[in-house]
C-alpha positions as CSV (number, residue, x, y, z in Angstrom):
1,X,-15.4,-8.5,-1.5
2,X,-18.5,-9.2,-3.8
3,X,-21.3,-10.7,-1.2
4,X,-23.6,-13.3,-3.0
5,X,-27.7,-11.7,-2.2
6,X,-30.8,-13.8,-2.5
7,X,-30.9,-13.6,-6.5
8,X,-26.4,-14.6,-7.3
9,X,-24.7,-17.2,-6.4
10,X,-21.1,-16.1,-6.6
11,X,-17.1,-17.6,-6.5
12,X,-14.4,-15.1,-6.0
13,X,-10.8,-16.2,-6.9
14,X,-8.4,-13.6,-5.1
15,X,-4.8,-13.1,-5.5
16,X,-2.5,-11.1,-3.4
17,X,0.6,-9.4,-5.2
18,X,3.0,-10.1,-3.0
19,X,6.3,-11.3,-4.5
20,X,7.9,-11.2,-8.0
21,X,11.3,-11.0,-7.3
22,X,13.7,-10.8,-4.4
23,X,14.6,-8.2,-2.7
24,X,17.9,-6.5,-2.9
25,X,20.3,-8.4,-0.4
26,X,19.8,-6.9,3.2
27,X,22.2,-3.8,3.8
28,X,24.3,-1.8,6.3
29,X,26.9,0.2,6.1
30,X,28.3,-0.3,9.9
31,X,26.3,-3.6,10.9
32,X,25.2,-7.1,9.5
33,X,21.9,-7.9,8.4
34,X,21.4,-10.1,11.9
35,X,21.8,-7.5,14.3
36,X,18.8,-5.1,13.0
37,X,15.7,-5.1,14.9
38,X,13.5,-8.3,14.7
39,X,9.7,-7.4,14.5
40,X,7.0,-8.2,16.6
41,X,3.0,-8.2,14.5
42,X,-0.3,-7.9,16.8
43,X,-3.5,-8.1,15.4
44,X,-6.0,-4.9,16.2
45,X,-9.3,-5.6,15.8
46,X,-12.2,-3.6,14.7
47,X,-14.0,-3.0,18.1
48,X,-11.2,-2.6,20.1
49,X,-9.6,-0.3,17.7
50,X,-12.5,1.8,17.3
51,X,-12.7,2.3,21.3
52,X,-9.2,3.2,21.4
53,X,-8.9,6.1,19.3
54,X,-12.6,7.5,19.4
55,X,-10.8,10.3,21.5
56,X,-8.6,11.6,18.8
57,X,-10.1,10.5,15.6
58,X,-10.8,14.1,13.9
59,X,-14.3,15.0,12.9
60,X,-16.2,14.8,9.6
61,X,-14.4,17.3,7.2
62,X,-16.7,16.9,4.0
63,X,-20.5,17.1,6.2
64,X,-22.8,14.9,4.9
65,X,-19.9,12.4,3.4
66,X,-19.5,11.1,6.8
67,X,-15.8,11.5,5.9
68,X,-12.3,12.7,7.9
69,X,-8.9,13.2,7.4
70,X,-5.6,14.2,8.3
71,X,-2.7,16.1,6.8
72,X,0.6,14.7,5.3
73,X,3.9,16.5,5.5
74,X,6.3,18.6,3.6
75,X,9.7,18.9,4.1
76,X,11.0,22.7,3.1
77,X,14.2,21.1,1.4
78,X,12.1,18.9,-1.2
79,X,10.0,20.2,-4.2
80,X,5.8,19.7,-4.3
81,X,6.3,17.8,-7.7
82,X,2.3,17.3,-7.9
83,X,2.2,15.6,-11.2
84,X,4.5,12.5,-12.1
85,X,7.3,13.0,-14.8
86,X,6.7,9.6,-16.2
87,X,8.7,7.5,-19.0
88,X,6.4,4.4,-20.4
89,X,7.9,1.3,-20.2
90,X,6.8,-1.9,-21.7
91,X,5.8,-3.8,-19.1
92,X,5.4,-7.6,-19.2
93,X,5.5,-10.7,-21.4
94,X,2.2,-11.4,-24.3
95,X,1.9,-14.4,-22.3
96,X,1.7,-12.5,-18.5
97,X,-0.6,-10.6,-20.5
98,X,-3.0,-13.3,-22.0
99,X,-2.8,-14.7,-18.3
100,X,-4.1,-11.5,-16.9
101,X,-6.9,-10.4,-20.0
102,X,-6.2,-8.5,-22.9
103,X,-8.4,-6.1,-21.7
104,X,-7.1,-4.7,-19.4
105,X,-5.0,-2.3,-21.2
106,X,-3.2,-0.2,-18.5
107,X,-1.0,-3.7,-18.2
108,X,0.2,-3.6,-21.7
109,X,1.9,0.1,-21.1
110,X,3.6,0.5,-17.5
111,X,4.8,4.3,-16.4
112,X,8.3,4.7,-14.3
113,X,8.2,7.6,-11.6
114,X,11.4,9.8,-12.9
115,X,10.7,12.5,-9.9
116,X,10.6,10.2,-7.5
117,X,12.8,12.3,-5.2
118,X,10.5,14.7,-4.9
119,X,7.1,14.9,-2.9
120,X,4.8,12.8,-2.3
121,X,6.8,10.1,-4.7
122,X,9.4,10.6,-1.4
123,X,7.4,9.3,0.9
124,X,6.6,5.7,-1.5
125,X,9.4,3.0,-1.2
126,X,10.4,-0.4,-1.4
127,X,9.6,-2.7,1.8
128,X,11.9,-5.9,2.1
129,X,11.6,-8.6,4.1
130,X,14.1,-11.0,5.8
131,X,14.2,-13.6,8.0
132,X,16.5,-13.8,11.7
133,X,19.7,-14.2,10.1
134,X,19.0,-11.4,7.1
135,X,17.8,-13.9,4.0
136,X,15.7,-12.4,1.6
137,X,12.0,-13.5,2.2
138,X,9.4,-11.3,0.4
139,X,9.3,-7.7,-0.9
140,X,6.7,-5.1,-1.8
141,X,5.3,-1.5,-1.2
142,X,4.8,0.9,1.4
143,X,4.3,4.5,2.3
144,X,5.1,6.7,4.8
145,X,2.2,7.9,6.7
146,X,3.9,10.1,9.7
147,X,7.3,10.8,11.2
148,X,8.3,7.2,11.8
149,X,5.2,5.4,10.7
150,X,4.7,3.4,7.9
151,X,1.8,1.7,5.9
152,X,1.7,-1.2,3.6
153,X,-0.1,-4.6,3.4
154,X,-1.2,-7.2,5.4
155,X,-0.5,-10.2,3.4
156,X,3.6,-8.5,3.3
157,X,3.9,-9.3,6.8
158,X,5.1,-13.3,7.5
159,X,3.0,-13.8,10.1
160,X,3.5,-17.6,10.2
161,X,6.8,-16.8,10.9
162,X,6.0,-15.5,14.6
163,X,6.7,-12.8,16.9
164,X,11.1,-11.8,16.8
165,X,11.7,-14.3,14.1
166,X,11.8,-11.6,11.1
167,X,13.1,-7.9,10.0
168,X,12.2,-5.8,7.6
169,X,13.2,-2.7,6.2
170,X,11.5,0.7,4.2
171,X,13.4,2.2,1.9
172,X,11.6,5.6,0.5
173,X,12.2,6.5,-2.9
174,X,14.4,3.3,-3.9
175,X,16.0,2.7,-7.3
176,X,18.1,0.0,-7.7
177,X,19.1,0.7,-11.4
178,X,20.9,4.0,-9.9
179,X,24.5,2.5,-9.0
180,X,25.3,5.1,-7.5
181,X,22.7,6.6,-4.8
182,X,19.6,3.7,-5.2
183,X,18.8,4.4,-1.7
184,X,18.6,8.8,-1.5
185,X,16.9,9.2,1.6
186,X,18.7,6.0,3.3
187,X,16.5,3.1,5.0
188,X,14.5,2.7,8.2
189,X,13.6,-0.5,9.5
190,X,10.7,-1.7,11.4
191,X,10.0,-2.6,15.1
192,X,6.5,-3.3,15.1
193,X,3.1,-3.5,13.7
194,X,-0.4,-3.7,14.1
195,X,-3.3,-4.6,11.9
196,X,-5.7,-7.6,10.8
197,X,-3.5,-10.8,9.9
198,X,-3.8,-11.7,6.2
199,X,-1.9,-14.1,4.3
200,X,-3.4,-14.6,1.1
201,X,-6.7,-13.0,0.6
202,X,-7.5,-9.9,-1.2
203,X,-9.7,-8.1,1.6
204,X,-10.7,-4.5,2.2
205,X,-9.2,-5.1,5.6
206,X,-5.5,-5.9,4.0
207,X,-3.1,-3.4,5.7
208,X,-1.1,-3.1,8.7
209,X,0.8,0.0,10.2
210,X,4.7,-0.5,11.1
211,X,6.3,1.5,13.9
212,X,9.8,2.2,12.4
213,X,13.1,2.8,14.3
214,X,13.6,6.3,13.0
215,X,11.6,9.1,12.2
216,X,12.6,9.0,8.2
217,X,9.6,10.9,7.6
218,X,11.2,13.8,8.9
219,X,13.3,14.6,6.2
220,X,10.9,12.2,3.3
221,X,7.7,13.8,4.2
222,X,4.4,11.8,5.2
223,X,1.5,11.7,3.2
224,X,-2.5,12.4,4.9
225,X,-4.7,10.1,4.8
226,X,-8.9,10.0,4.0
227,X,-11.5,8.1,4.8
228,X,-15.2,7.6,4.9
229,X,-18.2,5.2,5.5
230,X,-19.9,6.5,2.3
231,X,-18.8,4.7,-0.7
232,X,-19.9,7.5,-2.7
233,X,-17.0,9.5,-1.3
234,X,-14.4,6.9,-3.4
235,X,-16.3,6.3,-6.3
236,X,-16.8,10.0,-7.3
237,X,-13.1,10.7,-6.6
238,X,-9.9,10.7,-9.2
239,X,-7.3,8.2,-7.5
240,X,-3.1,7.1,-8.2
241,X,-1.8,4.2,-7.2
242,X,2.3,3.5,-7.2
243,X,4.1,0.6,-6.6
244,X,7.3,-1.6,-7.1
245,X,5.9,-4.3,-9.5
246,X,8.5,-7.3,-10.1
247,X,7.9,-7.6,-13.8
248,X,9.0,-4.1,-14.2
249,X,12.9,-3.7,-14.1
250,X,12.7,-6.7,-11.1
251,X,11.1,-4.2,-8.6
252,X,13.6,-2.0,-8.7
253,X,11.8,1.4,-10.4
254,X,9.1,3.2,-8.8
255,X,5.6,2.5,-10.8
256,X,2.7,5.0,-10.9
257,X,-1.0,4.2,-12.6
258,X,-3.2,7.2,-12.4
259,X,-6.2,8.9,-13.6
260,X,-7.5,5.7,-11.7
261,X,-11.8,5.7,-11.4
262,X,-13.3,2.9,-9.6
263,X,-15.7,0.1,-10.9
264,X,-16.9,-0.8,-7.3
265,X,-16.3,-0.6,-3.7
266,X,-17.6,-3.0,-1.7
267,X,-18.1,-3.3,2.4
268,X,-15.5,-5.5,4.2
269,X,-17.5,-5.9,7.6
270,X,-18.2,-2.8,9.2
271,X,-15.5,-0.6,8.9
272,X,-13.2,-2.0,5.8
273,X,-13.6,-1.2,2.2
274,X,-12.4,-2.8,-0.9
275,X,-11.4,-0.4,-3.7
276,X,-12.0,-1.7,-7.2
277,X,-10.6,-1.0,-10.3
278,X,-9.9,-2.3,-14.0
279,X,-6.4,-4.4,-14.2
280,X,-3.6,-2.8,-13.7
281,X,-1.4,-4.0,-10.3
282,X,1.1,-7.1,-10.5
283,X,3.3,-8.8,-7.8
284,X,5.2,-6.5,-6.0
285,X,2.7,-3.7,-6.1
286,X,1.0,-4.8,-2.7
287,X,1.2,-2.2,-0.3
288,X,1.3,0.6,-2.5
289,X,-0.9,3.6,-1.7
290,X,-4.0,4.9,-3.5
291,X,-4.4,8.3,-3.1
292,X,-5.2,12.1,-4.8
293,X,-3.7,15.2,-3.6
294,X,-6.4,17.8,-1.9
295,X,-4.8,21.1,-2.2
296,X,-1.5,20.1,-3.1
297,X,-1.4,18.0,-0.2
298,X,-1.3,13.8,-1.1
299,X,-4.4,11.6,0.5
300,X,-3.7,8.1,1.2
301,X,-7.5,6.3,0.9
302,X,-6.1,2.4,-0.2
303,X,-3.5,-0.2,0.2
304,X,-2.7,-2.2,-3.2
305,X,-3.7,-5.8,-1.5
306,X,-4.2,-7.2,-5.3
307,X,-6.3,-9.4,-7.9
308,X,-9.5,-10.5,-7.9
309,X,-11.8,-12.8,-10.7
310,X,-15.5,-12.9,-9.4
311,X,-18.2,-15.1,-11.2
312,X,-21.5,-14.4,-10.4
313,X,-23.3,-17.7,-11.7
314,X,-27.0,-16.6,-12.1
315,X,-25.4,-13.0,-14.4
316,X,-23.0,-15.1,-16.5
317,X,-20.8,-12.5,-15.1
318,X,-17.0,-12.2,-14.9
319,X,-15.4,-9.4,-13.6
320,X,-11.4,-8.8,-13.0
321,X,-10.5,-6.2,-10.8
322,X,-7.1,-5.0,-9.0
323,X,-8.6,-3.9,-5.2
324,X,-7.1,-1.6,-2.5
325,X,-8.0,-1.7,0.9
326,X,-9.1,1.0,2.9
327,X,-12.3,2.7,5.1
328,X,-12.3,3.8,9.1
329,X,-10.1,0.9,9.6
330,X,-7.5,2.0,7.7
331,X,-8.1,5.4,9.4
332,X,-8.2,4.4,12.7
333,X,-4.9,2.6,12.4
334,X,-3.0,5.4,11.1
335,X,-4.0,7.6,14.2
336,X,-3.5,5.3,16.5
337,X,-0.1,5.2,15.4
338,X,0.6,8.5,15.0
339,X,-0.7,9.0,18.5
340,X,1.2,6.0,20.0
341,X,4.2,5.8,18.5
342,X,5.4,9.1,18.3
343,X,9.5,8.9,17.8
């Protein structure tokens, strides 16, 4: 978020992508929607969370970057596909666009993921959200981050909803236009999460981590993850971003934006960063990962939380960015669950 110092004076208008279009209809092939698990969402503050896994956070890995890290996984029986085989679609409507700038460009031309089957693309999937009784109430991104361990947005979960009132379901690698295999590596649904409760704010704190109820990342692979309190360390990298954008094919294809460099990152208290970028993120892109691959292996640093217009008032400034979360946060949350909930 853009602070206001001693010499601006500034308004931020922030908008979350959550929800474009419904999800598919909740599915099973043995059960009914009701009967799968009902979630329960705790809030993990910095402090506390910082205490907790001090013991097995891993050390600096790039020296004076103040920066760590942690491996993602491969599985032998799917292909390192490193680059995206893309197919440019058009995207939305001249009027979505006018409503969003002309200038940002990378919304006028949007790219489908055609090797999304193989890795990392595996490990990026659809998250759908349903009420008690299995009605549709929200979908966006996610990625798996460990065996049964998933990552996505804050602002996806319905907190207001309450604790066992709510299910939700990842499903890696979705594509609903395929009739005959949308879901190829099946669906794993969630039994609990922790994070920092956001509804609708665009933060640098805007992800959770969801504890699922099978270790799908076993035969999808996981990604790594990075972070660092040096902002440095994001703005000199190279980043991706992929989601499931509603206006594109209702959700249902895998999106990809890369060659992404950032325009900013700002400090979201002491351990939160937000990841800015020109335009290019609509509703149902919240959740999605930012990342690069080191070495062939894929680096989760962001979570799409979405749109923001900032006005600085003494500059005569406007500024539109699309912003991923991430920083030690982010970090610490991922290693505490991978410590924690291990399947």
């Amino acid at each position: 978020m853009y602070f206001p110092t001693f010499f601006s004076a500034v308004l931020t208008l922030s908008s979350c992508l959550l929800v474009d279009a419904a999800p598919e209809p909740c599915k099973s092939d043995s059960q009914p929607c009701k009967s799968h698990p009902l979630v329960k969402a705790n809030t993990f503050e910095a402090p506390e969370l910082a205490k907790i896994t001090e013991k097995y956070m891993p050390k600096d890995e790039y020296g004076k970057l103040n920066a760590t890290g942690v491996l993602g996984y491969k599985p032998k029986k799917i292909p390192l596909q490193a680059q995206a085989i893309i197919r440019p679609i058009k995207a939305l409507t001249f009027d979505k666009l006018v409503s969003f700038g002309l200038n940002n460009t990378a919304l006028f031309l949007r790219k489908e993921v055609q090797n999304y089957q193989g890795y990392p693309w595996s490990t990026i999937g659809k998250v759908n959200s349903y009420d008690e009784l299995g009605g549709a109430i929200g979908g966006c991104s996610g990625t798996a981050v460990g065996r049964n361990l998933l990552l996505t947005a804050s602002h996806c979960l319905p907190w207001g909803r309450g604790d066992g009132k709510w299910q939700m379901e990842f499903i890696p690698a979705f594509n609903g236009e395929d009739l005959v295999n949308p879901r190829p590596y099946g669906t794993a649904w969630v039994t609990q999460c922790r994070g920092v409760r956001n509804t609708d704010d665009v933060t640098g704190l805007d992800y959770v981590i969801c504890r699922l109820d099978i270790p799908i990342g076993d035969t999808t692979g996981y990604m790594g993850w990075q972070a660092s309190s040096s902002n440095s360390f994001y703005k000199d990298g190279t980043w991706t971003s992929v989601g499931y954008p509603g206006d594109s094919h209702d959700g249902n294809l895998q999106m990809v934006e890369d060659g992404i460099k950032l325009d900013d990152v700002d400090d979201e208290g002491s351990d939160g960063k937000e990841l800015e970028s020109y335009v290019y993120s609509t509703d149902g892109w919240s959740g999605g990962p930012l990342f690069r691959l080191v070495d062939s292996d894929p680096r989760v640093v962001g979570v799409m939380s979405g749109n923001e217009k900032e006005f600085s008032l003494w500059d005569f400034f406007t500024a539109d960015h699309t912003v991923s979360a991430g920083g030690l946060h982010m970090a610490r949350l991922i290693a505490y669950g991978r410590e924690n909930w291990k399947p």
